[in-house]
MARBA-3410 file (N, C-alpha, C, O; in Angstrom, 1 decimal):
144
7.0,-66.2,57.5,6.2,-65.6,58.5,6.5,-64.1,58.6,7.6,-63.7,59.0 ~ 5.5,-63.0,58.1,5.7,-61.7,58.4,6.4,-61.3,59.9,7.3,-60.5,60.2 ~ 5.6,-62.2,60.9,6.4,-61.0,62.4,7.5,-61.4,62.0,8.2,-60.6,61.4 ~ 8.1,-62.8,62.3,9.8,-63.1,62.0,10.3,-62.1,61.2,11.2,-61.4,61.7 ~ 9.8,-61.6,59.7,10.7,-60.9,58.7,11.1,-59.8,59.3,12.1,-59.3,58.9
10.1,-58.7,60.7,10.1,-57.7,60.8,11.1,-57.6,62.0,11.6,-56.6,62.3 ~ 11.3,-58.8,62.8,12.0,-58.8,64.2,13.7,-58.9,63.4,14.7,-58.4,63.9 ~ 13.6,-59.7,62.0,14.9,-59.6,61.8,15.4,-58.6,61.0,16.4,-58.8,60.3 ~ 14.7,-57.1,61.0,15.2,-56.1,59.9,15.9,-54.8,61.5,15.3,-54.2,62.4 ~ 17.2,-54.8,61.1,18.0,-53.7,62.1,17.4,-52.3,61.9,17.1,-51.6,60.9
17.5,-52.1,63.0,17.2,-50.6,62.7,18.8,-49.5,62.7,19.8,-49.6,63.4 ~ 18.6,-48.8,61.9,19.7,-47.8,61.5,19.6,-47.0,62.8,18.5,-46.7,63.3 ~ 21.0,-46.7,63.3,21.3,-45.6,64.3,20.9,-44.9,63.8,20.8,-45.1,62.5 ~ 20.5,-43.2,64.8,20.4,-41.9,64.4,22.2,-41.3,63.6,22.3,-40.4,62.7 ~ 23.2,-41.8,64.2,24.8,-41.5,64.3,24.8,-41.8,62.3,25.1,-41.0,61.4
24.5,-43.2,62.4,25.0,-43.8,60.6,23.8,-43.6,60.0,23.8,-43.7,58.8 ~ 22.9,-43.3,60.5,21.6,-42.4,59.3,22.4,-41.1,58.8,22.6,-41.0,57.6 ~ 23.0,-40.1,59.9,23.3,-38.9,59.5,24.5,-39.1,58.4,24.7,-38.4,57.5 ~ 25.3,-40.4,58.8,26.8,-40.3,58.1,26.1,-40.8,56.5,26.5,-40.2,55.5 ~ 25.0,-42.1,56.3,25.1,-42.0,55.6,24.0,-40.8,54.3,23.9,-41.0,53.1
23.3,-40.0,55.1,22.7,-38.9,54.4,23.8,-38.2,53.6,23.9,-38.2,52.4 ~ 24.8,-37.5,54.6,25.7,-36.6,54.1,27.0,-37.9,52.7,27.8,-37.5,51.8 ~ 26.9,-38.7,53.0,27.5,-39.5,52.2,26.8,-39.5,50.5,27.5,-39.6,49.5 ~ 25.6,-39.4,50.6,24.7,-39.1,49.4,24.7,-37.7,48.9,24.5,-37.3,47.8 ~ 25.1,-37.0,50.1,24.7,-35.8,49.2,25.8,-35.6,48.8,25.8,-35.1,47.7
27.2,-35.7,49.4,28.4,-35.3,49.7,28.6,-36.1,47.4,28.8,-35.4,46.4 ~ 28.6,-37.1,47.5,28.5,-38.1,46.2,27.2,-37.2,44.8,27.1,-37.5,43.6 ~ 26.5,-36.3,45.6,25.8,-35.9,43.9,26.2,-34.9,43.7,26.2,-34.6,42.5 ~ 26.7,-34.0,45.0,27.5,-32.8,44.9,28.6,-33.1,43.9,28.7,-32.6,42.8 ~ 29.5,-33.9,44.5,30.8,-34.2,43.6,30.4,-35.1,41.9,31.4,-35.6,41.3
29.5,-35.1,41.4,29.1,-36.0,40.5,28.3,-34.8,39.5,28.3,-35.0,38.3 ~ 27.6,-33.6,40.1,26.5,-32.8,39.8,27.5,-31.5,39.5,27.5,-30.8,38.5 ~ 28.3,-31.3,40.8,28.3,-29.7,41.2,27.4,-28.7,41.9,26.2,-28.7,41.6 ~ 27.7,-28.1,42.4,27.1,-26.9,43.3,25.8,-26.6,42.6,24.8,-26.6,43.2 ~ 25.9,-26.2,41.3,24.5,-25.4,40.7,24.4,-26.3,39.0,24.4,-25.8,37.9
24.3,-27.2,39.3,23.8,-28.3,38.3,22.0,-28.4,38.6,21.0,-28.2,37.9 ~ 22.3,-28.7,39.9,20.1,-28.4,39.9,20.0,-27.2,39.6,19.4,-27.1,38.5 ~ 20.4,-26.1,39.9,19.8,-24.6,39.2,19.5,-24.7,38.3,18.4,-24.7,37.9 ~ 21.2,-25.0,37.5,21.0,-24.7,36.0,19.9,-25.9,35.4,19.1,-25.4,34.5 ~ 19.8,-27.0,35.7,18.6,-28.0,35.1,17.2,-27.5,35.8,16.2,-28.1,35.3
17.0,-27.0,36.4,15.6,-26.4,36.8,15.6,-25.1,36.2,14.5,-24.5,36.3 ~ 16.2,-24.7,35.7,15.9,-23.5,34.7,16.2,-23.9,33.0,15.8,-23.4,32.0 ~ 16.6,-24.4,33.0,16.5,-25.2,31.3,15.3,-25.6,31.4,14.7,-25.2,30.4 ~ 14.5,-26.7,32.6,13.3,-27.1,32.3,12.6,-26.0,32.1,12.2,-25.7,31.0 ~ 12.2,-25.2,33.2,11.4,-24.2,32.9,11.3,-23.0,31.6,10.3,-22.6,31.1
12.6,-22.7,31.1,12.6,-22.2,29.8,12.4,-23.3,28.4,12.2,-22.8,27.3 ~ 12.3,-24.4,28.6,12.1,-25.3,27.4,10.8,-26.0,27.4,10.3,-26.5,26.4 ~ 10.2,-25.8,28.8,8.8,-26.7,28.9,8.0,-25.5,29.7,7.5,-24.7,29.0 ~ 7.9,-25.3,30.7,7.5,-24.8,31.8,6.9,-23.9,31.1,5.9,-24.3,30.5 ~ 7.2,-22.5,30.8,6.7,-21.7,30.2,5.3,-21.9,29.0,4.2,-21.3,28.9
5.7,-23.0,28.1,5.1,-23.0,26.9,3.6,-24.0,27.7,2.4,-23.9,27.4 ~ 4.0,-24.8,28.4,3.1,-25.3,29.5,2.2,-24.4,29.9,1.2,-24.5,29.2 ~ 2.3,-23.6,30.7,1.6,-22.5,31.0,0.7,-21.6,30.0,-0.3,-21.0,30.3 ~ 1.2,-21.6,29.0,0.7,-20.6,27.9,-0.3,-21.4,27.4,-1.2,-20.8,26.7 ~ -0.3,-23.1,27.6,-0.9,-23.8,26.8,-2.3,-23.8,27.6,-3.5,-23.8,27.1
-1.8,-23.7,29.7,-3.2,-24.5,29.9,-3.7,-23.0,30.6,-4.3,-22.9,31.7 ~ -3.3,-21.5,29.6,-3.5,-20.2,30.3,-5.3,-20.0,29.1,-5.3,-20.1,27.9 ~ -6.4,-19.7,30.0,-7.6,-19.2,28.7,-7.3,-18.2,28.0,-6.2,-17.6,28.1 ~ -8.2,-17.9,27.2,-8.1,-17.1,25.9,-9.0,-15.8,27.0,-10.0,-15.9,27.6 ~ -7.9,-14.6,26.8,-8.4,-13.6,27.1,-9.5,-12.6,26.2,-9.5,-12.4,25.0
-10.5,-12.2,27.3,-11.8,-11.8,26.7,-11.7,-10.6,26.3,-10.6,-10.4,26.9 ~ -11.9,-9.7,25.9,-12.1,-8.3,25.5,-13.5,-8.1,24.7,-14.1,-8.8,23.9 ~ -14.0,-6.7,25.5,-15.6,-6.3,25.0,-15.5,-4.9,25.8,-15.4,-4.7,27.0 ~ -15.7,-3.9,24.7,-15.9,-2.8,25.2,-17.5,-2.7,25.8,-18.5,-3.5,25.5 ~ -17.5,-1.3,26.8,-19.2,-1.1,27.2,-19.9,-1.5,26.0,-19.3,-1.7,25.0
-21.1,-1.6,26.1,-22.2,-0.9,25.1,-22.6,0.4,24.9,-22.8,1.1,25.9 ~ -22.6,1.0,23.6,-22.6,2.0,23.0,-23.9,2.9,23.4,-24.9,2.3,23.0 ~ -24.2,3.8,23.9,-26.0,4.1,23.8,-25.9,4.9,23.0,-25.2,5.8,23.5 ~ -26.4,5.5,21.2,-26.4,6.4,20.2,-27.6,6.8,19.3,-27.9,6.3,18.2 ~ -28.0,7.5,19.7,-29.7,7.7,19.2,-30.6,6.8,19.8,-31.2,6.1,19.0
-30.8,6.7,20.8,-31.6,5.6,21.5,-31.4,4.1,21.2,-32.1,3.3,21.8 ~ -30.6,3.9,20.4,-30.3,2.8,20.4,-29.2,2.0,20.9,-28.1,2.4,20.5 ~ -29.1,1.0,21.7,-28.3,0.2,22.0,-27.0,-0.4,21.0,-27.3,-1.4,20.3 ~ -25.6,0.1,20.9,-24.6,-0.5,20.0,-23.8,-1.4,21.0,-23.4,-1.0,22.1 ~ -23.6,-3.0,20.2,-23.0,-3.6,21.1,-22.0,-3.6,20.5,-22.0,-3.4,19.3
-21.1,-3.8,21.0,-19.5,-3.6,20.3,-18.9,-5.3,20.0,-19.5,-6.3,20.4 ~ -17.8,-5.3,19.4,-17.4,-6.8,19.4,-16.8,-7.4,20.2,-16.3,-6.6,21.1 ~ -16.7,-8.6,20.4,-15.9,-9.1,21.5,-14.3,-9.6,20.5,-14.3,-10.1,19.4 ~ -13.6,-9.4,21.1,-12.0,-10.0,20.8,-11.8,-11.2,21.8,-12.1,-11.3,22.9 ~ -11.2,-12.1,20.9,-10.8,-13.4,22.1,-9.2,-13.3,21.7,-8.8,-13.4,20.5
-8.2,-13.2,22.9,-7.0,-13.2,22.2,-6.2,-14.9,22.6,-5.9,-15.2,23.8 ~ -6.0,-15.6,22.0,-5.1,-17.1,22.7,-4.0,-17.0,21.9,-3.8,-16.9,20.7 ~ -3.1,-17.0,23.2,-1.7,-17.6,22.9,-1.5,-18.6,23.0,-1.8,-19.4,23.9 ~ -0.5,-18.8,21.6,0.0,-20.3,21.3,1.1,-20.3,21.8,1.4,-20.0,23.0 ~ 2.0,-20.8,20.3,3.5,-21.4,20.6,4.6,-19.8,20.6,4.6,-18.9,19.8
5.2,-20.1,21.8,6.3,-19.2,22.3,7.6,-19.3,21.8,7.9,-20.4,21.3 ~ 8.5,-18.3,21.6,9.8,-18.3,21.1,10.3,-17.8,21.9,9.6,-16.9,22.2 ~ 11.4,-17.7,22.6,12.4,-17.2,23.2,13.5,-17.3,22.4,14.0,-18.4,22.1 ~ 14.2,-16.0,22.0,15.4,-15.3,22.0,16.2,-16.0,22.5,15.8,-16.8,23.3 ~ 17.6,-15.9,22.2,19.1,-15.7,22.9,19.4,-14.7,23.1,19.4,-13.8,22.3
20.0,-14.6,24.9,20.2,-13.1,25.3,20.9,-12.2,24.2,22.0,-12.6,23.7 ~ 20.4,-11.3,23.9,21.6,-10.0,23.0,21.3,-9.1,23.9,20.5,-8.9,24.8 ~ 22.2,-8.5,23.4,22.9,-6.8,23.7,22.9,-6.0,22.6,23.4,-6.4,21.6 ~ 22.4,-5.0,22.5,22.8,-3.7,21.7,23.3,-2.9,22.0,23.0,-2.2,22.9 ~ 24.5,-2.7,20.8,25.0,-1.3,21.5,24.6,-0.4,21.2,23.7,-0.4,20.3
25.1,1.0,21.7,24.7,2.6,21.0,24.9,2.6,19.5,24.0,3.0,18.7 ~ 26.0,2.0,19.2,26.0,1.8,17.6,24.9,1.5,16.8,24.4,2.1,15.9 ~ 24.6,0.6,17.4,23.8,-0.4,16.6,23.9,-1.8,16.6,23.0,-2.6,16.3 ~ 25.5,-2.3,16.8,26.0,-3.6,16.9,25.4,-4.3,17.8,25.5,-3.8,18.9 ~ 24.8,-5.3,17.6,24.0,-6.3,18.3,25.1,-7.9,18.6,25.8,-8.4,17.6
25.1,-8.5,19.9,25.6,-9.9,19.4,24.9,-10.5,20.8,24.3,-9.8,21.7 ~ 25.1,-11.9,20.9,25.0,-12.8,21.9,25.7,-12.5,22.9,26.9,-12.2,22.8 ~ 24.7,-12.4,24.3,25.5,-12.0,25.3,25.6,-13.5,26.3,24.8,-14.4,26.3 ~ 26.8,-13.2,27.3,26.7,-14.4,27.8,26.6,-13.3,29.5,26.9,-12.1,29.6 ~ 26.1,-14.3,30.6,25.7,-14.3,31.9,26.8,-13.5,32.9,26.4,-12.7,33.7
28.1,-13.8,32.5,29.3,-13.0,32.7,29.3,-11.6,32.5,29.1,-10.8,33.4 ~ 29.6,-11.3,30.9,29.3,-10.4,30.7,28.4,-9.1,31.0,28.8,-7.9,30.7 ~ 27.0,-9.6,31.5,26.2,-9.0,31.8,26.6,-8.6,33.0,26.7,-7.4,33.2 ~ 26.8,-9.7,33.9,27.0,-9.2,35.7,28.4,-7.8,35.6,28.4,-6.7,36.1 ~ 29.6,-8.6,34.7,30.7,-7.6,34.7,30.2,-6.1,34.6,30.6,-5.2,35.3
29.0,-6.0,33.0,29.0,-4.5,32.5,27.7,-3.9,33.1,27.3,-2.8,32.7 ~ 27.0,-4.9,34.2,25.7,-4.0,34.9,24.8,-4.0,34.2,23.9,-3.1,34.4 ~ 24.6,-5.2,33.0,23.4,-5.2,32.5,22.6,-6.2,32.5,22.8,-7.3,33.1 ~ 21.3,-5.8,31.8,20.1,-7.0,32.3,20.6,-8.3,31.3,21.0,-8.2,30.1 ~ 20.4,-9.6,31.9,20.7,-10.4,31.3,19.1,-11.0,30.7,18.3,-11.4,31.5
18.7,-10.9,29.4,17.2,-10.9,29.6,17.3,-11.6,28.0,18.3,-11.5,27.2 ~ 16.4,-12.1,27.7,16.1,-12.9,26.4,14.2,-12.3,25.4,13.0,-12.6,25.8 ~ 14.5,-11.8,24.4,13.1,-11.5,23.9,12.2,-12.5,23.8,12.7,-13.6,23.6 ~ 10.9,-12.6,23.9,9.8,-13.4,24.0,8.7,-13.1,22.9,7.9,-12.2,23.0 ~ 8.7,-13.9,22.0,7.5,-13.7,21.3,6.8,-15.2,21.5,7.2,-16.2,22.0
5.2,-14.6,20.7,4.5,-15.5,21.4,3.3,-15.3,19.4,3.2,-14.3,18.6 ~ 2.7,-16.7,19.4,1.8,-16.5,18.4,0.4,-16.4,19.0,0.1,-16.7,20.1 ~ -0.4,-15.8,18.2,-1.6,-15.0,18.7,-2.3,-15.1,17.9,-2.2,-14.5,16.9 ~ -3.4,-16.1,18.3,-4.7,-16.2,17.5,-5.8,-15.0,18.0,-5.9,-14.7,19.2 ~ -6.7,-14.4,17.0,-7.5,-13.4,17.6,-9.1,-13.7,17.0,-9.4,-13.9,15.9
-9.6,-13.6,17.9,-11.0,-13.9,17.2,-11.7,-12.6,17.7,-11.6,-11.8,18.7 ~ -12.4,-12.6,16.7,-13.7,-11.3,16.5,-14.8,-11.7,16.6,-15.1,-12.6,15.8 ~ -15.8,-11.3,17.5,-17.1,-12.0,17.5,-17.8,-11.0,17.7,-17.8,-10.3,18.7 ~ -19.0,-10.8,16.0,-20.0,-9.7,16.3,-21.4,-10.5,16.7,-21.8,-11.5,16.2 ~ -21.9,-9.8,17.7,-23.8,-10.2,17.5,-24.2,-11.5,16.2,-24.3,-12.7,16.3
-24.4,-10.4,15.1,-25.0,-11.4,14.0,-24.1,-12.1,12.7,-24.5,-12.7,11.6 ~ -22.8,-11.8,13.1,-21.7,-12.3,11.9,-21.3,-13.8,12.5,-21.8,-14.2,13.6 ~ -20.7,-14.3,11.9,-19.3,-15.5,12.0,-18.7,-15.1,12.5,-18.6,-13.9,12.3 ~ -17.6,-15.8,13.5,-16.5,-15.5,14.0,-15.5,-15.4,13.1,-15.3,-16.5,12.4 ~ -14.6,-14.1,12.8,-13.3,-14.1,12.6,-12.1,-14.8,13.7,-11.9,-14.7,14.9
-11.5,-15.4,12.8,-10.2,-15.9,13.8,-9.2,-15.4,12.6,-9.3,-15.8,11.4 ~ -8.1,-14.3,13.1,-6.7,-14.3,12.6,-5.6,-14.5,13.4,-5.6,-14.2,14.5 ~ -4.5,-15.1,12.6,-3.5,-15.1,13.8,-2.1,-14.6,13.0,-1.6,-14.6,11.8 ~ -1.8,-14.1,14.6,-0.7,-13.0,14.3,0.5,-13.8,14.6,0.5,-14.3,15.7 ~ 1.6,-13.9,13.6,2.8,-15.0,13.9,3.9,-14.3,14.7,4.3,-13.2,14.2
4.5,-14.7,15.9,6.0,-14.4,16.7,5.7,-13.1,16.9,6.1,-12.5,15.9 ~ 4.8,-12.2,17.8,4.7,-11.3,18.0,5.8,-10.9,19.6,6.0,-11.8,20.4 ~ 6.3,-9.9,19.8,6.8,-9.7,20.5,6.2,-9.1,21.6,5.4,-8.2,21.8 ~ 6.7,-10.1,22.6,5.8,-9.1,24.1,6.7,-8.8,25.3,6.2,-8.3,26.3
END
């Protein structure tokens, strides 16, 4: 009998709800650490999130005015630019030298520098005149 099942379910004090909230958190803290969600919410977003975005971002349009030149009307081409697949870098440093290496998060905060990783990206381009075929070229790991 449903009413029966619901007259025999206790209800939790407000007192042992709170003890055992902090009991859960108190157990992922100690299991996780302080910045274990940071750091896994930014691994996701640099390993998925990003390339996510790029995937469900449109193909940007480009078309200059139309030309007016001797009475006639010049239309110009259209460019479609889509980005593909993304690359991200490992942070480096360069020095004045020229000596380049892997920097780590530390380091950076210690010497006041940006902690930052290069980004390339592949780039299909399409050309569309009036009365031609579409050109499509694509440009591999371009840096942006």
């Amino acid at each position: 009998d449903l009413a029966y099942q619901d007259e025999e379910v206790d209800e939790i004090s407000p007192d042992l709800w709170q003890e055992a909230c902090w009991l859960v958190i108190s157990s992922y803290f100690d299991e996780k650490g302080l910045v274990r969600q940071q750091l896994d919410s930014f691994d996701e977003f640099i390993t998925m999130t990003i390339q996510r975005i790029v995937e469900d971002s449109l193909a940007i349009d480009l078309q200059a005015e139309a030309l007016h030149s001797g009475g006639e009307i010049e239309t110009p081409p259209r460019h479609l630019l889509k980005f593909e697949q993304i690359y991200l870098s490992k942070p480096t440093n360069w020095e004045k030298d020229g000596y380049n290496y892997s920097m780590m998060p530390n380091e950076a905060r210690l010497r006041n520098l940006t902690y930052s990783s290069p980004l390339y990206v592949d780039i299909v381009k399409t050309i569309i005149k009036d009365s031609e075929e579409p050109r499509e070229q694509k440009e591999e790991k371009i840096y942006i």
